[in-house]
C-alpha positions as CSV (number, residue, x, y, z in Angstrom):
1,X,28.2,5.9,10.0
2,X,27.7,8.7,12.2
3,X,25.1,9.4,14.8
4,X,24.2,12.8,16.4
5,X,21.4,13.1,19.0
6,X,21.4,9.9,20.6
7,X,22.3,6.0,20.1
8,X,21.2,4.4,17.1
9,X,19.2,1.6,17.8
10,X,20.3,-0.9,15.4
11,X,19.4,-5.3,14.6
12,X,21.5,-6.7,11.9
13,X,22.1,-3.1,9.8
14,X,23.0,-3.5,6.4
15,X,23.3,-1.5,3.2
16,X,22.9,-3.3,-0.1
17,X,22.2,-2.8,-3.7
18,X,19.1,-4.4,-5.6
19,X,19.9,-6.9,-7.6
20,X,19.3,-7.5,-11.3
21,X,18.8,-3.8,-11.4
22,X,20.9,-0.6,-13.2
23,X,19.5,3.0,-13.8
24,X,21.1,6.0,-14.9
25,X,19.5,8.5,-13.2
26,X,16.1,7.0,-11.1
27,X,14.2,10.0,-9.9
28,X,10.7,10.0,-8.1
29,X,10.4,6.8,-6.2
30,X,7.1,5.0,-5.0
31,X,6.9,1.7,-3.3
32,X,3.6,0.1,-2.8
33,X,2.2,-3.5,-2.0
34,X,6.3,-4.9,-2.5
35,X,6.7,-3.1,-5.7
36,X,8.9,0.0,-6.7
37,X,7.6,2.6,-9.2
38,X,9.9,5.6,-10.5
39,X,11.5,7.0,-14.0
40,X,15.4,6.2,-14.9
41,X,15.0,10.3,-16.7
42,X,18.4,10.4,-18.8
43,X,17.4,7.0,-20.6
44,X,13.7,8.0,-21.3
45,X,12.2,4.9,-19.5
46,X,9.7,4.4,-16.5
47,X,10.0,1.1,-14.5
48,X,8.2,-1.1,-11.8
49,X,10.3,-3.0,-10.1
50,X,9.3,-6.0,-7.4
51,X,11.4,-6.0,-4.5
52,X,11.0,-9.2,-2.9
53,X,11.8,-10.8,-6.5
54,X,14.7,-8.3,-7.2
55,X,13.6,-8.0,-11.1
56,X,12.0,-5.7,-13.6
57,X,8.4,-6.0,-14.2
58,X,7.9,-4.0,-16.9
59,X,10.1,-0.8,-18.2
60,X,8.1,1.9,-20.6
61,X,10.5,4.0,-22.9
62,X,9.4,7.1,-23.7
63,X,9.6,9.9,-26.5
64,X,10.9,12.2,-23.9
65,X,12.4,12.6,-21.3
66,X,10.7,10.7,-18.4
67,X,9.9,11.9,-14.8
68,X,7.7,9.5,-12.8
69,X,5.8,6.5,-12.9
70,X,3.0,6.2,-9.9
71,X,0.3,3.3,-9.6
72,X,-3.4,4.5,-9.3
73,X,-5.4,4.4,-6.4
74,X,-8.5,1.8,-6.1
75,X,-11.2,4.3,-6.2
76,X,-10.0,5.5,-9.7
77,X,-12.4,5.9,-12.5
78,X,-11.0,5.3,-16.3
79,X,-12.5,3.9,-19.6
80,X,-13.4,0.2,-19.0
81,X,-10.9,-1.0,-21.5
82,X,-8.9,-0.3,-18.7
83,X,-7.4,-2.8,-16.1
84,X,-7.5,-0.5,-13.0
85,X,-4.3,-2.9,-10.8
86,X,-2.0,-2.7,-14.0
87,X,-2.3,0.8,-14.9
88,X,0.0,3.4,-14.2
89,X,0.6,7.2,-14.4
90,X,3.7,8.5,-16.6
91,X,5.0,11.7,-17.6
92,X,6.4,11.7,-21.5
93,X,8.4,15.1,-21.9
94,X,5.4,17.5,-21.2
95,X,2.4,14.6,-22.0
96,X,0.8,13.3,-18.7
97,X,-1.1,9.8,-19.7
98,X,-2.5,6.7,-18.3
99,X,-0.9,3.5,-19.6
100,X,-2.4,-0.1,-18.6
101,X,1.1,-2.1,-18.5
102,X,-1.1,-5.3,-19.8
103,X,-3.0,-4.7,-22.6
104,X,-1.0,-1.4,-23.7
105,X,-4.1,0.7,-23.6
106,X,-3.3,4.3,-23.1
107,X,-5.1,7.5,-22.3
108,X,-3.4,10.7,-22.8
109,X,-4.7,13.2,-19.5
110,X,-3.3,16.4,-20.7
111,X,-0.5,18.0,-22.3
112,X,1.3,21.2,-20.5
113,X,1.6,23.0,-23.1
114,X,-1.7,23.5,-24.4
115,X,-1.2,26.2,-20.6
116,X,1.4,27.5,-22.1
117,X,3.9,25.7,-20.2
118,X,7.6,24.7,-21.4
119,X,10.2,22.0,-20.7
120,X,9.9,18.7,-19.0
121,X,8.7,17.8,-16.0
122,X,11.1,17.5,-12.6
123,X,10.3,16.7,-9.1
124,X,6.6,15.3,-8.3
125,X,5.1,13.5,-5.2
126,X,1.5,12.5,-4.4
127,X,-0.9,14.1,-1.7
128,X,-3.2,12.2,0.3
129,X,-6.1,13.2,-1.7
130,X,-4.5,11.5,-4.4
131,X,-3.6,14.8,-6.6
132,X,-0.4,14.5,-7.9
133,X,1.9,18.1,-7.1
134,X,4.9,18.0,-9.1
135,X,7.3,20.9,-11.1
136,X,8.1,21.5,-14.2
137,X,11.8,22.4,-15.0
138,X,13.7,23.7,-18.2
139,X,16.6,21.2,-19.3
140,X,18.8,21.0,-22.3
141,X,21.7,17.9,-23.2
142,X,19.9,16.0,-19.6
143,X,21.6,18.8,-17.7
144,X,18.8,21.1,-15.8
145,X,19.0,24.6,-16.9
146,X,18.4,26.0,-13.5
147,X,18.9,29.7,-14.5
148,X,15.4,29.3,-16.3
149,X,13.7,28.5,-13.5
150,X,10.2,26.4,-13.5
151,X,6.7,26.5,-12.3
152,X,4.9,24.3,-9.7
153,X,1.6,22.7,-10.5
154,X,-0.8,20.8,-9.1
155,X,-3.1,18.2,-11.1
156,X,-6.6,17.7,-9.9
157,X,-8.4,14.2,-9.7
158,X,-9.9,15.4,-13.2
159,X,-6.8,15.9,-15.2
160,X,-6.9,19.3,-15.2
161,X,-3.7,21.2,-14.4
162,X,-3.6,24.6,-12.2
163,X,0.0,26.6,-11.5
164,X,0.7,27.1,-8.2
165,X,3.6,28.8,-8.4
166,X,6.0,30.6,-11.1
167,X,9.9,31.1,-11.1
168,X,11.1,28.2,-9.0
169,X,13.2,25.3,-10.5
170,X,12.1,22.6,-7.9
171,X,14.6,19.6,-10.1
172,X,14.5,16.9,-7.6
173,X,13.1,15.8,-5.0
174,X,9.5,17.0,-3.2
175,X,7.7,15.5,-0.4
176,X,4.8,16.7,2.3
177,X,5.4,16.6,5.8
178,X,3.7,14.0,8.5
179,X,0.1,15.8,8.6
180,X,0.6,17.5,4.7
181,X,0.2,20.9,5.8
182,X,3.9,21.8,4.2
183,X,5.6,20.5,1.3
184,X,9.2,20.5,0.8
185,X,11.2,20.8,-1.9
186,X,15.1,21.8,-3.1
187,X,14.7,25.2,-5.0
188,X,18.2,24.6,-7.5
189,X,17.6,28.1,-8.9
190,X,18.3,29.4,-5.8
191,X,20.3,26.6,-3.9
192,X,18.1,26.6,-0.8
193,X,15.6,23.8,0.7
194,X,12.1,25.4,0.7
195,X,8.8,24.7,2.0
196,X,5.3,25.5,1.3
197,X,2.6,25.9,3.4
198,X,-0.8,24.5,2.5
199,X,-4.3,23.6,3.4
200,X,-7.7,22.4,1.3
201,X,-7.9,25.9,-0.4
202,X,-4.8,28.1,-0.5
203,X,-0.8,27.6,-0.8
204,X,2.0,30.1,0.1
205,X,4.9,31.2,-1.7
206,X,7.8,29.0,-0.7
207,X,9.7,29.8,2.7
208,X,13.4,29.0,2.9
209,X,14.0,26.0,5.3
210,X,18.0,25.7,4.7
211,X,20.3,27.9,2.5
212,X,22.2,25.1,0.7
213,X,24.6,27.7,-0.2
214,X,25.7,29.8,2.4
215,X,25.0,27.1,5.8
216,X,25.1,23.3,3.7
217,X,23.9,20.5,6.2
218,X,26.7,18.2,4.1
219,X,29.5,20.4,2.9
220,X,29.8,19.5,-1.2
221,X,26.7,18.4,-1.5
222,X,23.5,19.0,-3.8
223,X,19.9,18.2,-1.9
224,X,18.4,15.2,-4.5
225,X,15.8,13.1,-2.9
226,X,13.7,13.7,0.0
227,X,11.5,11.7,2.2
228,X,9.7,12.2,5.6
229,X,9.2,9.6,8.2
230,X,6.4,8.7,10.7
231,X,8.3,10.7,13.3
232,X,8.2,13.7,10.5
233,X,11.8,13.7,10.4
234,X,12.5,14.8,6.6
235,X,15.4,12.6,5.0
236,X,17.7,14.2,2.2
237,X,19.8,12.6,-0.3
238,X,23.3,14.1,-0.6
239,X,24.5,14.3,-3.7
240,X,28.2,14.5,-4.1
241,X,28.7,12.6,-0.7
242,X,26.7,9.9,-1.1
243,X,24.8,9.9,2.1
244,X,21.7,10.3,3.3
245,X,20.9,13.0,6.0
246,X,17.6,12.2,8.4
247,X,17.0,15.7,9.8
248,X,14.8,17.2,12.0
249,X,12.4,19.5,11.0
250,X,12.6,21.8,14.4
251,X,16.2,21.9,14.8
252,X,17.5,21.4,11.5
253,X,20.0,19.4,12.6
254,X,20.9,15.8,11.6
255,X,20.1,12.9,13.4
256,X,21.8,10.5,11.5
257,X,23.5,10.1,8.3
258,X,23.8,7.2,6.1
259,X,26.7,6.1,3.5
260,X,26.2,4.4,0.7
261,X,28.7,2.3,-0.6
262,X,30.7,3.1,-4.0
263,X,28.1,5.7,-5.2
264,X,28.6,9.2,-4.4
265,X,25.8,10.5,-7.0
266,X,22.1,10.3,-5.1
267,X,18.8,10.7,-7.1
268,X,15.5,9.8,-5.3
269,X,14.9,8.2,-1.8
270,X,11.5,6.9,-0.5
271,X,10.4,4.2,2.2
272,X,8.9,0.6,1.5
273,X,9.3,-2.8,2.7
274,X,6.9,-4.4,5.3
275,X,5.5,-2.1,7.6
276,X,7.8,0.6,5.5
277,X,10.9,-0.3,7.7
278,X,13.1,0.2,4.7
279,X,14.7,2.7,3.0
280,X,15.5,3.0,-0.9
281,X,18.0,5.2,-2.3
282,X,18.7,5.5,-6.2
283,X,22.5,6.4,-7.0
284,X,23.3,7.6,-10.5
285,X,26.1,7.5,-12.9
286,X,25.2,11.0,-15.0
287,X,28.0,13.0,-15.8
288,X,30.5,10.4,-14.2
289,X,33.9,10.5,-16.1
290,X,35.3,6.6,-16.7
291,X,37.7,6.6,-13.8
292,X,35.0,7.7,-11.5
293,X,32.7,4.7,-12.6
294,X,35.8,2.6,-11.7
295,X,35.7,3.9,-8.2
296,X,32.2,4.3,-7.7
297,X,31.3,0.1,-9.1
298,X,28.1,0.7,-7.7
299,X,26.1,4.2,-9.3
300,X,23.5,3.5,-10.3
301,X,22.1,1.1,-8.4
302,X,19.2,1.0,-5.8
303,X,20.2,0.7,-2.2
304,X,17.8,-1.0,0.2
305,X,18.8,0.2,3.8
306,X,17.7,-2.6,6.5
307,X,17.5,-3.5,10.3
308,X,17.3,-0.2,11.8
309,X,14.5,-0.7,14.4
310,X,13.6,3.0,14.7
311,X,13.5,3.8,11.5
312,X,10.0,3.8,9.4
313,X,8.2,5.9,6.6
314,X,4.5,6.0,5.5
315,X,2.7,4.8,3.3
316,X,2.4,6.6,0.3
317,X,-1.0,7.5,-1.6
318,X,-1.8,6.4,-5.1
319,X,-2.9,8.9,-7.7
320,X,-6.6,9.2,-7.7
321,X,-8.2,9.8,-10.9
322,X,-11.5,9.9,-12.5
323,X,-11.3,9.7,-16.0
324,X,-14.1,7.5,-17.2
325,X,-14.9,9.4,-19.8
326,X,-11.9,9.3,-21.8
327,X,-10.9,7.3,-24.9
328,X,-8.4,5.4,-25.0
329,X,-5.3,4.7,-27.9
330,X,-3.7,1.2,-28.2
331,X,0.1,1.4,-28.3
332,X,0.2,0.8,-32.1
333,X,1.3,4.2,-33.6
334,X,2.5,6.1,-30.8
335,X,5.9,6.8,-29.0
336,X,5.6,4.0,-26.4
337,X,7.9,1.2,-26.2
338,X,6.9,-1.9,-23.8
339,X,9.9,-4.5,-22.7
């Protein structure tokens, strides 16, 4: 491990993978209350996943391709049929819906392209407020067709869906800053690290933060994940390398980098763990050839990062929603499978 910028402090550092656990490709994660939400994309699934047990609560496969699975926040409204603590948000291809992991109630919140949007859905994170901000992305054979470009959305506590922004293929990884004035994201299209700047009414286009391309912060490396800590350090998964950069948001320089073992492929990062003192990093096994998979035994696993004693997210807001006028459709003649 290396260190710039000062001594590590560290108490009984360790890197593991999560047991009793596999994904291809995990994108999008979310822990809350010892539980880890997020989509495995290439196998059409959505999981939660409890930590302190190391198992698989329930896994959701979908039609299409799959892009996130987030909890819902207490004050949420939907039909009564509904158990609020077991019910989830999912993306199905281009179908945003509401599925109670219980009873298999679900409620379909709106479909993309009835605004004329194409695709699937990519990177997505949560705000605050509870709105969910996310992309959607053109893709063909799981590969993301990058030259197409995309469009950045927002979705409001309502359902309804408004474009922010047009022409940007934002693939993987999004997150907002410590006071959510910017949001960051990896624009592939263009190979650069991007922000945007908002507040309760208006967004700007997106700035460049890093050229990926020209001035890399990990040479050979494709930005994945990203996360920001309570010090509003933003933390970018490397893939190709298999690290983990912490980087400062003045400086842009890394504080600290992170290896994980036998997995060079890096999809989603996030913080969780008491007091968020933890960080999870997805690897994946797409694309991997069979004599990479023999060197790298463990893509596609989950890494839990422990016993650094400065290092500490936030904790992340549910999605909000208020959908109590809605009907609901049981899972009997839809696309849904429950395991």
């Amino acid at each position: 491990m290396n260190t710039r910028g000062g001594v590590l402090a560290r108490t009984n550092c360790r890197i593991k993978p999560l047991k009793s656990h596999k994904s291809k490709q995990g994108t999008n994660m979310f822990f809350i209350d010892g539980i880890l939400y997020y989509a495995d994309a290439s196998m059409k699934k959505v999981i939660k996943y409890s930590v302190d047990d190391q198992d698989i609560l329930a896994t959701l496969y979908t039609k299409k391709r799959s892009a996130f699975m987030f909890p819902l926040f207490k004050r949420s409204k939907l039909p009564s049929e509904f158990v609020l603590q077991s019910s989830v948000l999912i993306s199905d291809g281009l179908q945003i819906r509401v599925v109670d992991l219980d009873n298999n109630a679900e409620l379909d919140v709106c479909s993309l392209e009835d605004i004329g949007l194409k695709g699937t859905v990519g990177a997505a994170t949560t705000h605050n407020s509870g709105r969910l901000f996310f992309s959607v992305i053109q893709s063909e054979n799981n590969r993301v067709m990058e030259q197409c470009g995309g469009t950045f959305c927002c979705m409001t506590t309502a359902g309804s869906i408004f474009k922010l922004y047009d022409g940007i293929c934002l693939s993987d990884g999004m997150c907002f800053n410590k006071d959510y004035s910017r949001l960051f994201a990896f624009d592939l299209m263009r190979k650069r690290l991007v922000y945007f700047s908002l507040d309760q009414i208006n967004i700007t286009s997106p700035s460049t933060f890093i050229n990926w391309e020209t001035s890399p912060l990990v040479e050979n490396s494709q930005v994945r994940g990203m996360a920001v800590d309570k010090n509003d350090h933003l933390w970018v998964c490397c893939s190709g390398e298999g690290k983990v950069i912490e980087v400062d948001i003045e400086s842009k320089t890394i504080l600290r980098d992170l290896l994980m073992p036998k997995a060079k492929e890096l999809s989603s990062v996030c913080f969780g763990g008491t007091d968020y003192r933890e960080l999870f990093v997805a690897s994946s096994y797409v694309g991997l050839t069979q004599d990479e998979l023999t060197r790298q035994v463990n893509a596609g696993h989950i890494f839990a990062v422990k016993g650094y004693s400065n290092l500490q997210g936030r904790k992340p807001t549910p999605i909000l929603l208020n959908l109590n006028g809605g009907k609901s459709n049981k899972s009997a003649g839809t696309s849904m499978k429950y395991s």
